[in-house]
LUMVEXVEX-384425 format. One record per residue (C-alpha): residue number from 1; residue in one letter; chain; x, y, z. Coordinates in nm, 3 decimals. Example, Ala and Ser with C-alpha at 12.3 -4.5 7.8 and 13.67 -1.06 7.14 Angstrom:
REC:1:A:A:1.230:-0.450:0.780 $
REC:2:S:A:1.367:-0.106:0.714 $
END
This chain:
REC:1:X:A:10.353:-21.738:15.143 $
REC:2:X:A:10.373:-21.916:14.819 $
REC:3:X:A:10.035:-22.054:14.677 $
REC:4:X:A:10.126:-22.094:14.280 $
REC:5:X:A:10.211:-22.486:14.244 $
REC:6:X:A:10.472:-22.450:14.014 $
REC:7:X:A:10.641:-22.214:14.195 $
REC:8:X:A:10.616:-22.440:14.508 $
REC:9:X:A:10.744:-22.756:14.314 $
REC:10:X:A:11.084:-22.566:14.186 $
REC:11:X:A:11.097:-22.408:14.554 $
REC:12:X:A:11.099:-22.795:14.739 $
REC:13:X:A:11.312:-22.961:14.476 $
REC:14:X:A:11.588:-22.675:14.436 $
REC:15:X:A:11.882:-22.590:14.645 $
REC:16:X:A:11.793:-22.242:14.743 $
REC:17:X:A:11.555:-22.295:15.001 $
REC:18:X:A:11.577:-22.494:15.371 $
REC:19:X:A:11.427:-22.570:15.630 $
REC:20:X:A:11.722:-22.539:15.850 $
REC:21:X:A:11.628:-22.259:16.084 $
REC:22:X:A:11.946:-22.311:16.277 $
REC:23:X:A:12.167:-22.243:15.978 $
REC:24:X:A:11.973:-22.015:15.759 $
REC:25:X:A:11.779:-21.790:15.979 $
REC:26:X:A:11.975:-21.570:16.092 $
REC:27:X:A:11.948:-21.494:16.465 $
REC:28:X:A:11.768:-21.793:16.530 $
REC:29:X:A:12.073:-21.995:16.646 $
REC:30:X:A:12.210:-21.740:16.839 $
REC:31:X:A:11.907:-21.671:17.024 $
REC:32:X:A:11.887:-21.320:16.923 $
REC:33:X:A:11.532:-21.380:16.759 $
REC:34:X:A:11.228:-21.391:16.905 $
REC:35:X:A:11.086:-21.705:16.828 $
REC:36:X:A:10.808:-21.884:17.006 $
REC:37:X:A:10.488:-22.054:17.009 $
REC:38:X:A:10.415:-22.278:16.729 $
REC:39:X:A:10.705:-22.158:16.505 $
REC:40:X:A:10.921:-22.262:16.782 $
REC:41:X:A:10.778:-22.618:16.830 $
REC:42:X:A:10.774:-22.689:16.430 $
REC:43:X:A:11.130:-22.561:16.315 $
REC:44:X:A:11.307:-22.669:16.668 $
REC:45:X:A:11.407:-22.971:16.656 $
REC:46:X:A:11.666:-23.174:16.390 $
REC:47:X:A:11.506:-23.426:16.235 $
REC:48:X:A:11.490:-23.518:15.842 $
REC:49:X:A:11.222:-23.227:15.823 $
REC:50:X:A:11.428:-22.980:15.950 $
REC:51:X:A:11.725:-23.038:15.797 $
REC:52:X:A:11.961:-22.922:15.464 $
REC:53:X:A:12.190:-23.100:15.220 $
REC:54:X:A:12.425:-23.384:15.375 $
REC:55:X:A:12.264:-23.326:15.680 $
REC:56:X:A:11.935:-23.369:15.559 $
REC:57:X:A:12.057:-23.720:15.324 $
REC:58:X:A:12.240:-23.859:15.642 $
REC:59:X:A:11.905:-23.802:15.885 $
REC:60:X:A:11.630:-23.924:15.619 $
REC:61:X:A:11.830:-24.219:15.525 $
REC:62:X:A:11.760:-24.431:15.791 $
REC:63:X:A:11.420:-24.377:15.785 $
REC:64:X:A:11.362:-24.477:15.373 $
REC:65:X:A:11.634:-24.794:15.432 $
REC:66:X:A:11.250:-24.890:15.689 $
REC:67:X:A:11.011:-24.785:15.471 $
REC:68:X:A:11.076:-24.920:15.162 $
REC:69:X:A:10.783:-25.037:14.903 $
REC:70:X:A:10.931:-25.387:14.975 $
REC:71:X:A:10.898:-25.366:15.295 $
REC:72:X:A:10.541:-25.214:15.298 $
REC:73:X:A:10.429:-25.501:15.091 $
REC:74:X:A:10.534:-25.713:15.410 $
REC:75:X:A:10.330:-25.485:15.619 $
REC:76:X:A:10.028:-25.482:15.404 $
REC:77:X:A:9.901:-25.838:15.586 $
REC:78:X:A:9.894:-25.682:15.916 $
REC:79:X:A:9.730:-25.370:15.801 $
REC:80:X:A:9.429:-25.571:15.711 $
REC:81:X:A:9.422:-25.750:16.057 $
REC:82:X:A:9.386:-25.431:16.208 $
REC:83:X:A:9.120:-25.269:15.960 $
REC:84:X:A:8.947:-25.607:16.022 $
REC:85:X:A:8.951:-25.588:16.403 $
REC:86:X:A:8.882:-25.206:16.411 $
REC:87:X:A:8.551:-25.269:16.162 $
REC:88:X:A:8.458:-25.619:16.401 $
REC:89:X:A:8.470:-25.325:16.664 $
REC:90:X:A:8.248:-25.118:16.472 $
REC:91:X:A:7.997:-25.402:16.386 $
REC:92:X:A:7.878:-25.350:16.818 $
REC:93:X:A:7.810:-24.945:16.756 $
REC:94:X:A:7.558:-24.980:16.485 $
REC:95:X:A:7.273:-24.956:16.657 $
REC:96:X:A:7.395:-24.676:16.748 $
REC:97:X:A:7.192:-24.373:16.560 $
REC:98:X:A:7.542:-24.171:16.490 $
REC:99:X:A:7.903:-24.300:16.504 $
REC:100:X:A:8.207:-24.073:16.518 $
REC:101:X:A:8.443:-24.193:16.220 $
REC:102:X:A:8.746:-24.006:16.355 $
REC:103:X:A:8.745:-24.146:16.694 $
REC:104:X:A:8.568:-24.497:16.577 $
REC:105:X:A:8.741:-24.588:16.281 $
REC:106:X:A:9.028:-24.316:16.145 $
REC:107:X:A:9.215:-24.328:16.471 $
REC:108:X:A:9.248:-24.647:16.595 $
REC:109:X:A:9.401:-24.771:16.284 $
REC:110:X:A:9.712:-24.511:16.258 $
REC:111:X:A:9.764:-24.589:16.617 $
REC:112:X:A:9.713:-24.991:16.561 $
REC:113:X:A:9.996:-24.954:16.336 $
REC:114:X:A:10.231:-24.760:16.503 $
REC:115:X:A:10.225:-24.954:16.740 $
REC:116:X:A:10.215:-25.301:16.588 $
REC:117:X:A:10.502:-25.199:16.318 $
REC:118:X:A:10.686:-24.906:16.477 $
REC:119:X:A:10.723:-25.020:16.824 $
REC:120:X:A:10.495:-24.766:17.003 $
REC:121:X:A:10.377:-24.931:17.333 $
REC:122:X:A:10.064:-24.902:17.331 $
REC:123:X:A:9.990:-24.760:17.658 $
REC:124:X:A:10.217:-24.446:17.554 $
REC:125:X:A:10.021:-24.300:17.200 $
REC:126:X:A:9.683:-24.204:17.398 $
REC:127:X:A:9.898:-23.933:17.612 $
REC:128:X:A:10.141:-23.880:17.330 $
REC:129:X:A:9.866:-23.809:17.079 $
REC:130:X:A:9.674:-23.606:17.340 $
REC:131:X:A:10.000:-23.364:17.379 $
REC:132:X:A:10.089:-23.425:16.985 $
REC:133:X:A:9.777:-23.279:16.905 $
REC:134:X:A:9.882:-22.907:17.052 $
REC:135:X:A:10.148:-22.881:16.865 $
REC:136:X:A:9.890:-22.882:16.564 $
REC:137:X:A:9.697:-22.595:16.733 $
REC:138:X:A:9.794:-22.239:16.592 $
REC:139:X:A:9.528:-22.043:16.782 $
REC:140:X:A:9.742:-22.176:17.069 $
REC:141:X:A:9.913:-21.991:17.317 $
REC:142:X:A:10.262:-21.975:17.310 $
REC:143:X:A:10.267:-22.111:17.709 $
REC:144:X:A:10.034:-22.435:17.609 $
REC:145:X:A:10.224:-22.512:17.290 $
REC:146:X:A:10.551:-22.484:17.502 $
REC:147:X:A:10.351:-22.752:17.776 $
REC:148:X:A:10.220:-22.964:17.463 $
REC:149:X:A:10.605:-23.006:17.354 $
REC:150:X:A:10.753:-23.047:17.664 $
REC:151:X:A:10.523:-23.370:17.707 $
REC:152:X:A:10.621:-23.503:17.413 $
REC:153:X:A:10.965:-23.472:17.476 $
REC:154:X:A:10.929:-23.609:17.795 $
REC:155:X:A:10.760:-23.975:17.618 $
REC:156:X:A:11.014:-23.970:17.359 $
REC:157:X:A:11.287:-23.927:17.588 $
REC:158:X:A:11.156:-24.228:17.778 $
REC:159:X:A:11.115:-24.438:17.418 $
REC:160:X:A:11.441:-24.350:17.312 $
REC:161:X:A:11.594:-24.501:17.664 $
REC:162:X:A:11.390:-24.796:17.589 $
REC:163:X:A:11.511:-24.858:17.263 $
REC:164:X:A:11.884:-24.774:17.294 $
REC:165:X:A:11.870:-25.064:17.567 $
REC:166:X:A:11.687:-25.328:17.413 $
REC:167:X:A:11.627:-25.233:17.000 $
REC:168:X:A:11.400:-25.493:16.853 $
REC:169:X:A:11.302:-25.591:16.527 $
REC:170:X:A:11.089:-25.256:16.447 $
REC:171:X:A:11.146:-24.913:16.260 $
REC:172:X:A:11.247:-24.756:16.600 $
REC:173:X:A:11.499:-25.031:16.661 $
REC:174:X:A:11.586:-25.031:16.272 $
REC:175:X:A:11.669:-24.624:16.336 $
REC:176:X:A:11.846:-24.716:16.669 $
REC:177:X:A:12.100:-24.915:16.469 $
REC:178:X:A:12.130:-24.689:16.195 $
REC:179:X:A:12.169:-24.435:16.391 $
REC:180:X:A:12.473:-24.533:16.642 $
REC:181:X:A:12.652:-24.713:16.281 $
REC:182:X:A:12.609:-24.368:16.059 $
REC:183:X:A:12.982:-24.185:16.057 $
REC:184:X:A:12.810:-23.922:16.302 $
REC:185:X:A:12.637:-24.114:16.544 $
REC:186:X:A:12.347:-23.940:16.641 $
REC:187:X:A:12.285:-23.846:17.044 $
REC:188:X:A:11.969:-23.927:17.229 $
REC:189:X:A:11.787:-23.573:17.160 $
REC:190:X:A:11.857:-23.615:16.768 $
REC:191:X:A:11.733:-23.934:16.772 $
REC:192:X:A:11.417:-23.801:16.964 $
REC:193:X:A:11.305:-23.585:16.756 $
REC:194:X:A:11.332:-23.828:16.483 $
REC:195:X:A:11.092:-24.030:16.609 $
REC:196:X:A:10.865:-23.761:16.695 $
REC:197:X:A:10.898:-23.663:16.323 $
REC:198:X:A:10.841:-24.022:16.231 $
REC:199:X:A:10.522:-24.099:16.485 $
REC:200:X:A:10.371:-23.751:16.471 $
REC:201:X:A:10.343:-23.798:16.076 $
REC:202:X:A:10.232:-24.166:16.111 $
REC:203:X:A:9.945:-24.066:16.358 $
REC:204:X:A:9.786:-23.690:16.239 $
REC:205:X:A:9.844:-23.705:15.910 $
REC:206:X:A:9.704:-24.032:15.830 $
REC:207:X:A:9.403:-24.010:16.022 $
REC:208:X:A:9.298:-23.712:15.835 $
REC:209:X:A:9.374:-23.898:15.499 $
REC:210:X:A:9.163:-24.167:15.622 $
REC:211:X:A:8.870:-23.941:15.711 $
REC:212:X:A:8.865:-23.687:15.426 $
REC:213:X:A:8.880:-23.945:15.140 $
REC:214:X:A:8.571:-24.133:15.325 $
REC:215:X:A:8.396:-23.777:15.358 $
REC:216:X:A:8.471:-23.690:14.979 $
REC:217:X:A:8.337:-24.051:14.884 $
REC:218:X:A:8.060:-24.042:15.120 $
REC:219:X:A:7.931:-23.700:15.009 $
REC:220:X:A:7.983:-23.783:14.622 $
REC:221:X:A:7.773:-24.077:14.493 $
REC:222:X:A:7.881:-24.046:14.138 $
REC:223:X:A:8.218:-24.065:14.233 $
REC:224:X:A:8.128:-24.356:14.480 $
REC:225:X:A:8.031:-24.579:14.210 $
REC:226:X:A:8.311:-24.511:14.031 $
REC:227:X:A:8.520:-24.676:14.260 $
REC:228:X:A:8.354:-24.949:14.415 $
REC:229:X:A:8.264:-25.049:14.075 $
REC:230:X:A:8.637:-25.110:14.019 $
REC:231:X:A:8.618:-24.849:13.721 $
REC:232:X:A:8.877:-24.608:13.948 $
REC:233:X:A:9.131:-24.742:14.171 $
REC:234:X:A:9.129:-24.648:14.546 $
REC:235:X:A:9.417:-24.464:14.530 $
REC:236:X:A:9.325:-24.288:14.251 $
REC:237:X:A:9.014:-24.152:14.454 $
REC:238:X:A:9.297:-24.103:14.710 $
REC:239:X:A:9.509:-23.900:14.511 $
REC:240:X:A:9.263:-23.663:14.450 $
REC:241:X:A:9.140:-23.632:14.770 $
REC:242:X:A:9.527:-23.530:14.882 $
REC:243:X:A:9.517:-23.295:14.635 $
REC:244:X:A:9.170:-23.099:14.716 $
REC:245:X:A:9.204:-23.158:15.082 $
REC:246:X:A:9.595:-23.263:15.192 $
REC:247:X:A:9.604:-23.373:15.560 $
REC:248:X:A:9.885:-23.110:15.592 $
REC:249:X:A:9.786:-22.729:15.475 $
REC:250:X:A:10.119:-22.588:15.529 $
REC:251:X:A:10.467:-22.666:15.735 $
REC:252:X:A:10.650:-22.336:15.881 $
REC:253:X:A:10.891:-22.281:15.800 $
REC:254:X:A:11.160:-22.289:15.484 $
REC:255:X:A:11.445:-21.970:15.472 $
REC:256:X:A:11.623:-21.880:15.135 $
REC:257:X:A:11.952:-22.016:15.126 $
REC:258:X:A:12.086:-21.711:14.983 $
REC:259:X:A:11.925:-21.413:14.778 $
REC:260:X:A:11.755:-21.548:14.462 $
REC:261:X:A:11.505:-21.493:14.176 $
REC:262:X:A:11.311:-21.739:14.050 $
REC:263:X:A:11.332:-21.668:13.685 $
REC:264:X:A:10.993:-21.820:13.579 $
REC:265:X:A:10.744:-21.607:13.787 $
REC:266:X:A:10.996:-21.298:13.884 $
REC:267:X:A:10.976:-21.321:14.230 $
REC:268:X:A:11.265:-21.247:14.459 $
REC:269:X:A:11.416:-21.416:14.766 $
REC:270:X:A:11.631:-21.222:14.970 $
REC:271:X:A:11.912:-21.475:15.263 $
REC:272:X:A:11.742:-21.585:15.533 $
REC:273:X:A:11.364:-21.467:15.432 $
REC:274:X:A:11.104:-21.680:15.544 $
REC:275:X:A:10.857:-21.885:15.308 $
REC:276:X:A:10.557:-22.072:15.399 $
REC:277:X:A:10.490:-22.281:15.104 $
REC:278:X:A:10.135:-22.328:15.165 $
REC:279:X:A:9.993:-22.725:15.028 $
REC:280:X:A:9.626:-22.688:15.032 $
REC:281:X:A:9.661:-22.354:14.819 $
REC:282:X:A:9.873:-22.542:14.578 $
REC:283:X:A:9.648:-22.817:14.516 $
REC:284:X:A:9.372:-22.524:14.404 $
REC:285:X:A:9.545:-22.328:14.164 $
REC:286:X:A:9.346:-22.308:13.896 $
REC:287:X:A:9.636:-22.241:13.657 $
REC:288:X:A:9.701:-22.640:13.708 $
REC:289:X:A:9.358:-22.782:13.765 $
REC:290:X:A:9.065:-22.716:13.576 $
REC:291:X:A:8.717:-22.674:13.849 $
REC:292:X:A:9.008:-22.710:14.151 $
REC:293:X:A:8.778:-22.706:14.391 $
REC:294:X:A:8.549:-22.996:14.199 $
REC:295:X:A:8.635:-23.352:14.369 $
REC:296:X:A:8.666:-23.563:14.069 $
REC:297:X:A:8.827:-23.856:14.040 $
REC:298:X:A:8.915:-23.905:13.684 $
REC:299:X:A:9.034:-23.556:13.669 $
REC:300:X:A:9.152:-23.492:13.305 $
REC:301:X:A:9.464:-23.318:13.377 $
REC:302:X:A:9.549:-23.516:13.672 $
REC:303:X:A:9.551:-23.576:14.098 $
REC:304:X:A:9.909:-23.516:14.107 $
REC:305:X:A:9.943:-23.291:14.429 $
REC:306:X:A:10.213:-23.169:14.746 $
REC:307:X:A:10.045:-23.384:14.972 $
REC:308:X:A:10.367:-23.630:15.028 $
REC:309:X:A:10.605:-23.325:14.931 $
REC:310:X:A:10.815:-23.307:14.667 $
REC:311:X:A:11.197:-23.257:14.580 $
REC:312:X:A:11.451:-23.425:14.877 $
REC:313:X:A:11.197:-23.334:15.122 $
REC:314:X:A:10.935:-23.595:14.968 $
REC:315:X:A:10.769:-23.800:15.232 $
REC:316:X:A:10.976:-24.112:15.266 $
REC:317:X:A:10.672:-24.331:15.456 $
REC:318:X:A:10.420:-24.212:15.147 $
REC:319:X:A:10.417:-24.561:15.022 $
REC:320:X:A:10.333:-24.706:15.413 $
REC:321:X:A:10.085:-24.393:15.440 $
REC:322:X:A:9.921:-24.471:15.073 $
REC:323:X:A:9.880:-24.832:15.150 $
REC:324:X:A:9.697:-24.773:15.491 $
REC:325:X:A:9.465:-24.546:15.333 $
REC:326:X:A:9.317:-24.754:15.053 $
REC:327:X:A:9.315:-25.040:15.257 $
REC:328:X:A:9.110:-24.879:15.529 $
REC:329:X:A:8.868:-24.725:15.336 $
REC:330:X:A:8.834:-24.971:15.091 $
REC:331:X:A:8.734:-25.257:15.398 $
REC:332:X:A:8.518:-24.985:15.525 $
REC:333:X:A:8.343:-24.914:15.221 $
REC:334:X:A:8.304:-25.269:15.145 $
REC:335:X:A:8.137:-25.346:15.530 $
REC:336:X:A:7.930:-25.034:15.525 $
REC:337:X:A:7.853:-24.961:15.133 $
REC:338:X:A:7.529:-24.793:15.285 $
REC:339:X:A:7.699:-24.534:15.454 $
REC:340:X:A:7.544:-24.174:15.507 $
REC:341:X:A:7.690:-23.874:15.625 $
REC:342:X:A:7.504:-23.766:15.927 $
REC:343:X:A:7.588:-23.409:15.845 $
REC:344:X:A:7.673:-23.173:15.527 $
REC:345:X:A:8.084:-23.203:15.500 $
REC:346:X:A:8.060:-22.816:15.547 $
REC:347:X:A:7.947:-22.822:15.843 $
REC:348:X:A:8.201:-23.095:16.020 $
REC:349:X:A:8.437:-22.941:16.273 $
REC:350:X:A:8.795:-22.868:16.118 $
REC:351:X:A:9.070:-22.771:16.367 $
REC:352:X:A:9.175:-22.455:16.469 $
REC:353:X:A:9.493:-22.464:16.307 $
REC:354:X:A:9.675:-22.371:15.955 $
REC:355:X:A:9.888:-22.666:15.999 $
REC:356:X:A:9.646:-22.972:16.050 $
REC:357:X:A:9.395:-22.996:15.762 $
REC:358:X:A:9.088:-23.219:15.813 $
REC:359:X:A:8.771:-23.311:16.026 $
REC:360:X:A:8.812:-23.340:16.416 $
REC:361:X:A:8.442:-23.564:16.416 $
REC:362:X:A:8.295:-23.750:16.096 $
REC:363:X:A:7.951:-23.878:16.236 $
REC:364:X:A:7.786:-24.101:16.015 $
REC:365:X:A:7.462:-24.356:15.994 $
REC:366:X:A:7.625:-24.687:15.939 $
REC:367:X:A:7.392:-24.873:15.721 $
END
């Protein structure tokens, strides 16, 4: 498990480490490993995540070519339609004397969008997100993590029928084309499991960005006022909110290439070890950032974190994620400036998992 940030950084962005289970694990391929529960689920599919070199350019591709700043600037009106509508929805719970932000707020916006912009029908992300969610859980059984993935192979299987016969004018139809007009066409389960890569990571992820940066506001005045008062930017605040609390604690699971020593710390690699680079860690190493575990937005020596990733394995729908955030929180901030935590952020429920890396229930006083 590497927790040193450094370390991590020339880790992601060198060529000695994968995430290709299927080429650099050995055993795993040929079945003669054990492999199952969670591990299984995360490094078992072939998807831009899960992929090396050529491989890995020709998968992620596709899914930049959709999510370009560019075209996130188009999206940004509709975002703010659907922070609108989800806060007109919130206006009806205030008498209320708690409100859930998670299931209120966070989550209806991530799933607003992936289905407005992706091409998601709706009536598919409650069960998807229900069965997503397992994948998240660790403490899991190997059985109910095998049932959780199962269902949502079973959805995507169904979306991927839907969209080879009739792609529209969405990312799912934009990685339909691409897809059948790359040199190696890609078959139906490949394609699957890049749209659970691309839906899982526009649902979880973003939901707990949404949520922790409104806990971290809501439970620091000082820095608060900073940023409504337009003396820090949103996604500054954001920033460092990835960094002390990423929505994503750690992906298993990346394999060295071949055997290796890094020559700046002295640790060795030997072929086909596994490495958990672990995120959260990273973004609290106190050889980088001075008081890590201090929320502060106009941190001296920077926010700069491996929330998105980093090296080829950066997350291409950062900019789509980014914009989402600060717009959501922002509108909320501005409706509700009032806003109290209805509890002590220690003591909101985190899931039981060293994957996922937020609050499952925010409930606040809306003032």
């Amino acid at each position: 498990m590497v927790l040193d940030s450094a370390l991590a950084e020339r880790l992601s962005a060198g060529p000695h480490v994968s995430r290709d289970a299927a080429r650099h694990w050995p055993g795993f391929s040929e079945g003669t490993r054990s492999v199952d529960g969670v591990i299984a689920a995360w490094i078992g599919t072939h998807n831009a995540l899960n992929s090396y070199g050529d491989d890995h350019r020709q998968l992620r591709a596709p899914i930049a070519a959709a999510l370009t700043r560019r075209r996130v600037e188009v999206m940004a009106p509709v975002i703010e339609s659907i922070v609108q509508d989800v806060l007109d929805g919130l206006d009806g719970l205030g008498a209320r004397e708690d409100i859930d932000l998670v299931q209120s707020y966070a989550l209806p916006i991530p799933h607003e969008v992936i289905t407005r912009l992706l091409g998601v029908p709706a009536q598919h992300l409650p069960q998807f997100s229900a069965a997503a969610a397992g994948l998240f859980d660790t403490a899991a059984s190997a059985e109910a993590i095998a049932r959780s993935m199962g269902a949502v192979l079973a959805l995507l299987d169904q979306l991927v029928a839907s969209a080879r016969e009739h792609p529209e004018d969405n990312l799912i139809g934009d990685l339909v084309r691409a897809a059948d007009a790359s040199e190696s066409p890609l078959s139906d389960a490949e394609l699957r499991d890049q749209l659970m890569l691309v839906i899982i990571a526009g649902t979880e992820t973003t939901v707990h960005a949404i949520g922790t940066l409104l806990v971290h506001l809501l439970s620091h005045p000082d820095q608060h006022a900073l940023v409504t008062s337009g003396q820090i930017s949103m996604e500054a605040a954001l920033a460092e909110s990835l960094r002390l609390k990423p929505p994503i604690a750690a992906i298993p699971l990346r394999f060295a290439v071949r055997r290796f020593k890094d020559s700046r710390s002295g640790e060795q690699f030997g072929e086909g070890e596994p490495i958990l680079i672990h995120l959260a860690a990273a973004g609290l190493d106190p050889e980088r950032y001075t008081d890590p575990e201090r929320f502060d937005v106009q941190r001296a020596d920077g926010s700069r974190s491996l929330a998105f990733g980093y090296g080829p394995h950066v997350c291409p729908g950062a900019a789509l994620a980014t914009r989402e955030v600060v717009i959501a929180v922002t509108r909320f901030l501005e409706r509700y400036p009032d806003t109290r935590l209805a509890v002590a952020p220690e003591h909101l429920p985190e899931p039981s998992s060293f994957i996922s890396n937020g609050y499952l229930s925010i409930p606040v006083q809306l003032a």
